[in-house]
C-alpha positions in Angstrom: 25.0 6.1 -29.9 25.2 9.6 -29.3 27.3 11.6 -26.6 26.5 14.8 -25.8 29.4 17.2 -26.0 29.8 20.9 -25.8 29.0 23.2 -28.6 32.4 24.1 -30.3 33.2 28.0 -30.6 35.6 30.1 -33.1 37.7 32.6 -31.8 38.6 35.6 -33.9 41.4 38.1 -34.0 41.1 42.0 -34.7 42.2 42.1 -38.3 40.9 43.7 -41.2 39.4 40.5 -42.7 38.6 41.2 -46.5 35.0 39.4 -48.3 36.8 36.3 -48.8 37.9 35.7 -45.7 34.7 36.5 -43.9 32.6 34.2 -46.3 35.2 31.7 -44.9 34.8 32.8 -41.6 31.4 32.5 -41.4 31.3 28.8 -43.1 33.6 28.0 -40.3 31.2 29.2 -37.7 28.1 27.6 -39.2 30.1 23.9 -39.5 30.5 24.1 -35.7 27.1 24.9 -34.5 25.3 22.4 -33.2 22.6 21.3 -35.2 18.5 21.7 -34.3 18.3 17.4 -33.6 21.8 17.6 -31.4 21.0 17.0 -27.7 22.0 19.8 -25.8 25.6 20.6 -24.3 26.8 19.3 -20.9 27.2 21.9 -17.9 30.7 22.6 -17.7 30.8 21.5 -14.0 31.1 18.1 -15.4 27.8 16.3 -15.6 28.2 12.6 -16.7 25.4 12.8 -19.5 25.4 10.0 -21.5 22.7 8.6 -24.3 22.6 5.5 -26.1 20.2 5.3 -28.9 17.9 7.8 -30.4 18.9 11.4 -28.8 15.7 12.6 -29.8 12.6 13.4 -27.4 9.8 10.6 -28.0 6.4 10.6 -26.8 4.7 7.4 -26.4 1.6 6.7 -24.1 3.0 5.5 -21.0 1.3 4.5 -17.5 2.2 4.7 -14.4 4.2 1.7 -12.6 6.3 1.6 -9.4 9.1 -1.8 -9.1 10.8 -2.0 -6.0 13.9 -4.1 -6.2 15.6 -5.6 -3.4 19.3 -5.3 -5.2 21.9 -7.9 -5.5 21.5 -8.5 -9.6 18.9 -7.9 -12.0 15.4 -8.8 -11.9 14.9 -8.9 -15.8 11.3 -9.2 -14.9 10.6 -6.0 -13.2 12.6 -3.9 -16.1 10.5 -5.5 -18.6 7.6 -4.9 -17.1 8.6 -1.3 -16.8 9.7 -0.7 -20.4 6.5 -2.1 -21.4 4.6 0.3 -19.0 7.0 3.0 -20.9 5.5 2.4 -24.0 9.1 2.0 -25.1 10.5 5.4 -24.5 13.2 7.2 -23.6 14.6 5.4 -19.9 16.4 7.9 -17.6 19.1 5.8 -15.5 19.9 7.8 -12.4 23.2 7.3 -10.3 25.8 9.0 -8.4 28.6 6.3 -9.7 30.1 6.7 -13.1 29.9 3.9 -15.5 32.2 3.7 -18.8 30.4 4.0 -22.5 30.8 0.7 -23.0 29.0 -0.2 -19.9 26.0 2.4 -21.3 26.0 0.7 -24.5 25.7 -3.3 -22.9 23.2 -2.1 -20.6 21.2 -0.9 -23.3 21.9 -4.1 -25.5 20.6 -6.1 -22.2 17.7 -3.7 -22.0 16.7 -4.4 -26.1 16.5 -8.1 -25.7 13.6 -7.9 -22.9 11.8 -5.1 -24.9 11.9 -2.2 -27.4 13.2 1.0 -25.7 13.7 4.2 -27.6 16.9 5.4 -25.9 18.5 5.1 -22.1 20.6 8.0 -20.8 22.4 7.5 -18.3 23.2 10.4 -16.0 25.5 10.6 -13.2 24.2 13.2 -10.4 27.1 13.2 -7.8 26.9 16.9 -6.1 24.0 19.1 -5.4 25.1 21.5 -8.1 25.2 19.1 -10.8 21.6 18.2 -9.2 20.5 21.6 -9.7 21.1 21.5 -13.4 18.8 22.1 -16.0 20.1 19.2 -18.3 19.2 16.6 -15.2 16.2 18.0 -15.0 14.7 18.2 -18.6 16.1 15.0 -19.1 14.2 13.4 -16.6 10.7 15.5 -16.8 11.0 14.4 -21.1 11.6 10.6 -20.1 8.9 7.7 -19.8 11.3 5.5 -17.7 13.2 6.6 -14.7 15.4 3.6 -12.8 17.1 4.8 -9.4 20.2 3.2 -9.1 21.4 1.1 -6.1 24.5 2.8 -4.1 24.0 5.1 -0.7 20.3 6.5 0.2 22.2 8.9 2.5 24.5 10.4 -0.3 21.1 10.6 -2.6 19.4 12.3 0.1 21.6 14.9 0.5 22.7 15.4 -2.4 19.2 15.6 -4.2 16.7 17.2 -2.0 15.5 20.0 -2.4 17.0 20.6 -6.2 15.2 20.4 -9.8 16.3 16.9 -9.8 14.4 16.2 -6.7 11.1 18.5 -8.4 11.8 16.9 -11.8 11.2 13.4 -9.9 8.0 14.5 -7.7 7.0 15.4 -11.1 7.5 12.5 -12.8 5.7 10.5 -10.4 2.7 12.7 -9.6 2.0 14.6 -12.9 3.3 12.8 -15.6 2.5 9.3 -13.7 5.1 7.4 -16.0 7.2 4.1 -14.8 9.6 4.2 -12.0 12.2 1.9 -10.5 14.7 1.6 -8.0 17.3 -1.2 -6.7 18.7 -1.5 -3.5 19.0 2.3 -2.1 16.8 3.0 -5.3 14.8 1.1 -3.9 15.3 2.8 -0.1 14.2 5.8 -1.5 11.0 5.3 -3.6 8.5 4.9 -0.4 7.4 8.2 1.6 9.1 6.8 4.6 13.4 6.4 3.9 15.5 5.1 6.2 18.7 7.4 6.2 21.6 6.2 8.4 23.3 9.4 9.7 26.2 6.5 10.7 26.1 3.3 9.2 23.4 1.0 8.3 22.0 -0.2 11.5 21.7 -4.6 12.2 18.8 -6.4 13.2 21.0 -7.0 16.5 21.5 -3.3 17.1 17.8 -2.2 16.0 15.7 -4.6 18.8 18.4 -4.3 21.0 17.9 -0.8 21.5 15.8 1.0 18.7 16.9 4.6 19.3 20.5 2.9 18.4 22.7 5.5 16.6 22.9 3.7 13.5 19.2 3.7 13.5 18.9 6.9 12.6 17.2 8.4 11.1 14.1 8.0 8.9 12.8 10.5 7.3 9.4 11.7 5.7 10.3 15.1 3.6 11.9 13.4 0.3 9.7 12.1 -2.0 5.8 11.6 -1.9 5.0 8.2 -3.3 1.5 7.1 -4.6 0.1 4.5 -2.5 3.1 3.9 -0.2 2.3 7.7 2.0 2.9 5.9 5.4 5.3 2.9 4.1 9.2 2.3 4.7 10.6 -0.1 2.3 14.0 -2.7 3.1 16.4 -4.4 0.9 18.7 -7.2 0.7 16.4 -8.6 3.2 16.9 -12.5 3.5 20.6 -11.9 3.1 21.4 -9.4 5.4 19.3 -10.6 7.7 16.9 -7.9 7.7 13.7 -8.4 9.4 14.1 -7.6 12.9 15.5 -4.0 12.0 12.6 -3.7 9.9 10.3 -4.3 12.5 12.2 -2.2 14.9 11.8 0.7 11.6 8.1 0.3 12.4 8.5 0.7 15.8 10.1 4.1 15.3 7.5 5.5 13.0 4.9 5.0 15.8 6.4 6.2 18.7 8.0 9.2 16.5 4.2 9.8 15.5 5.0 9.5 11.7 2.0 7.2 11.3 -0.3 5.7 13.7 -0.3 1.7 14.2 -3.2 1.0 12.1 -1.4 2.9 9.1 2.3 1.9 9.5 3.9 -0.5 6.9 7.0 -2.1 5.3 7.8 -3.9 2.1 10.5 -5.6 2.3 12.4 -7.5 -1.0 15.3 -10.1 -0.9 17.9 -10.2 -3.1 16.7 -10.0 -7.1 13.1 -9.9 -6.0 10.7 -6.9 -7.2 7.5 -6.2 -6.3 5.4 -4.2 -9.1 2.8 -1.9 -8.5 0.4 -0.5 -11.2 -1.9 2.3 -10.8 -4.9 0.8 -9.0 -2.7 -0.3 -6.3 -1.9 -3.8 -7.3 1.4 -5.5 -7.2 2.9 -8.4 -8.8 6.0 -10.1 -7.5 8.9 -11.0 -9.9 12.2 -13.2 -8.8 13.4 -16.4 -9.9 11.4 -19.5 -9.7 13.7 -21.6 -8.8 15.6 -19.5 -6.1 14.5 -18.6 -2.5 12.8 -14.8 -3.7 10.3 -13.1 -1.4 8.8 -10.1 -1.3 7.4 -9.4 2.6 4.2 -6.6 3.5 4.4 -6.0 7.0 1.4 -4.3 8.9 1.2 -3.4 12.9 -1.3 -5.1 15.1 -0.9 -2.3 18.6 1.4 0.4 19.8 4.8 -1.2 21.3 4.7 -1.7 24.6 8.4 -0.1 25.1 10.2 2.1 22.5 12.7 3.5 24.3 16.2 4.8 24.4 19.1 2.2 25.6 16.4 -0.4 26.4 15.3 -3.7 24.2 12.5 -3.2 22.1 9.0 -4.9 23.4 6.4 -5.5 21.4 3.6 -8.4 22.3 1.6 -8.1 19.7 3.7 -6.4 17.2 2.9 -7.2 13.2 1.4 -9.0 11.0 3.9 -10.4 7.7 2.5 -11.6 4.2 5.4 -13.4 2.4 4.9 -13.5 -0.9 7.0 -15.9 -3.4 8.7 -14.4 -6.1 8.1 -15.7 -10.0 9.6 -14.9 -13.7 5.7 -14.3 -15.0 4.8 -12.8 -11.2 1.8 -15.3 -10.3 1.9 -14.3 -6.9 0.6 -10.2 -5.9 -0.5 -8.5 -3.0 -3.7 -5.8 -3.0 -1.7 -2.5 -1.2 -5.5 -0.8 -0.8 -6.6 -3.4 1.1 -3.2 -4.9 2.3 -3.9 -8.5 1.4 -1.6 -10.9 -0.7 -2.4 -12.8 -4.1 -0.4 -16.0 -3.4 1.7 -16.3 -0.2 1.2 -16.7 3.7 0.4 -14.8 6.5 2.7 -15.2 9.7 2.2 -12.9 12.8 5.7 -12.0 14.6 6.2 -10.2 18.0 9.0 -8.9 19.7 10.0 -9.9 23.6 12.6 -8.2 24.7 14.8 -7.4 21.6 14.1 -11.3 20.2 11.7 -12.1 17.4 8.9 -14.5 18.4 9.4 -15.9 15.0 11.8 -15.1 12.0 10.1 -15.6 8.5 13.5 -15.0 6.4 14.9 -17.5 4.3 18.3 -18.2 4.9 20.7 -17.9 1.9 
């Protein structure tokens, strides 16, 4: 485990030093340099910049992958896959909350029994300057892995756009095309379409009831550029926080607000420890636990609402169309995002009549 820590400096005074002295001098000097293989110092605006394992850049061949995780615990799966798409390199954990070294050093243990990873740094990013610093951003642009952690999509957004971490990610995804993951406002984030509550998170309730509802917004299409999800909104915790309705009423939004037209508007949506992985032709796999209730959910539009409009109930006779794809440890079940159509799964259509769901395909928890 290496920490990176500021170079150390020697302060000298104004007197006559004789040969001696100066040969000790400049031994003292030499000890405290940082050597060629250290990692480089932390900004003294206190960046949280820690690295478990080898410190050293590594270059394996890595390919592109995308997991969207619903939060609510670990999908084991989805990091594994990841790691593997890696080709075991350097993993870049992104968060605005501080975690302990110890904490750093069991989350790489965790990480080493699903699958060989070269190092994980961890780096805390909790104000825009400490977002605009070159250490967050050479960190990130060297790494093979990048994992957004849950927390508050708001804070990230407005903390992160438009910095060198922000670049450093849109570069990651669309130049160096290596693995990327998020959990829970992680996950809110990685899909070109982000749902940023100005207030709080807005309900189901609140969305149909009224979709200009303060809470609902606002969502937002100037963050980052994702491949394959351009016109897509993604939800979380979406079973257990009963999530559908608000997610239909997201899709709503994105019409009327002309962000997409009907026939290119979607949602994924992930319960709780569910992940759905997309590789680079477009393909997804979905990962949760066999034996638990974990769904991933592809919505698509079928017509314009019929009323989207301030203070009134949201109306929508022939609103969308929801694949609801089960969750599995060796993902058996996928969905084709190119020609939205699932690998496994059902297909339910669900309307809105003033502000109530014709049908609600969540599973209860």
């Amino acid at each position: 485990m290496k920490s990176i820590h500021p170079g150390c400096s020697v302060a000298c005074g104004r007197t006559k030093l004789n040969n001696m002295l100066a040969f000790v001098l400049i031994l003292a000097v030499v000890s405290c340099a940082p050597r060629p293989s250290d990692p480089p110092p932390t900004p003294e605006s206190g960046l949280h910049f820690h690295t478990v394992g080898n410190p050293n850049d590594v270059s394996p061949d890595a390919s592109f992958g995308l997991a969207l995780v619903g939060g609510g615990g670990r999908c084991n799966a989805a990091y594994r896959w990841l790691i593997q798409l890696s080709g075991g390199g350097d993993f870049v954990f992104l968060t605005t909350d501080v975690y302990s070294e110890q904490e750093d050093d069991q989350f790489f243990a965790d990480m080493q029994q699903l699958a060989a990873v070269d190092s994980i740094t961890t780096l805390t990013v909790n104000s825009r300057a400490l977002a605009d610093a070159v250490e967050v951003e050479t960190a990130i642009r060297n790494a093979e892995l990048l994992f957004i952690d849950g927390g508050d999509q708001t804070k990230y957004y407005n903390l992160w756009k438009g910095t060198r971490l922000q670049g450093a990610v849109q570069y990651f995804l669309q130049t160096k095309k290596a693995a990327v993951g998020g959990t829970s406002a992680g996950m809110a984030v990685l899909s070109s379409l982000t749902y940023i509550p100005l207030n709080q998170g807005v309900t189901s309730a609140e969305a149909l009831g009224d979709p200009f509802h303060a809470n609902m917004n606002s969502i937002k299409s100037d963050f980052l550029t994702m491949p394959f999800l351009t016109r897509t909104i993604s939800d979380t915790h979406w079973s257990e926080r009963d999530r559908c309705g608000r997610t239909v009423a997201f899709l709503a939004r994105i019409i009327t607000d002309n962000l997409a037209t009907f026939q290119s508007a979607r949602a994924i949506a992930c319960d709780e420890r569910t992940a759905v992985c997309i590789d680079g032709n477009a393909q997804a796999v979905v990962f949760g636990r066999s034996a638990a209730d974990d769904f991933a959910y592809f919505l698509s539009c079928r017509s314009m609402p019929d009323r989207c409009l301030p203070g009134q109930s949201l109306d929508w006779k022939n609103a969308v169309s929801i694949w609801k794809v089960k969750g599995t440890e060796i993902g058996m079940n996928g969905f084709d995002l190119q020609n939205w159509d699932g690998r496994g799964g059902s297909r339910q259509d669900v309307n809105v009549l003033n502000g109530v769901l014709s049908v609600d395909i969540q599973t209860p928890k």
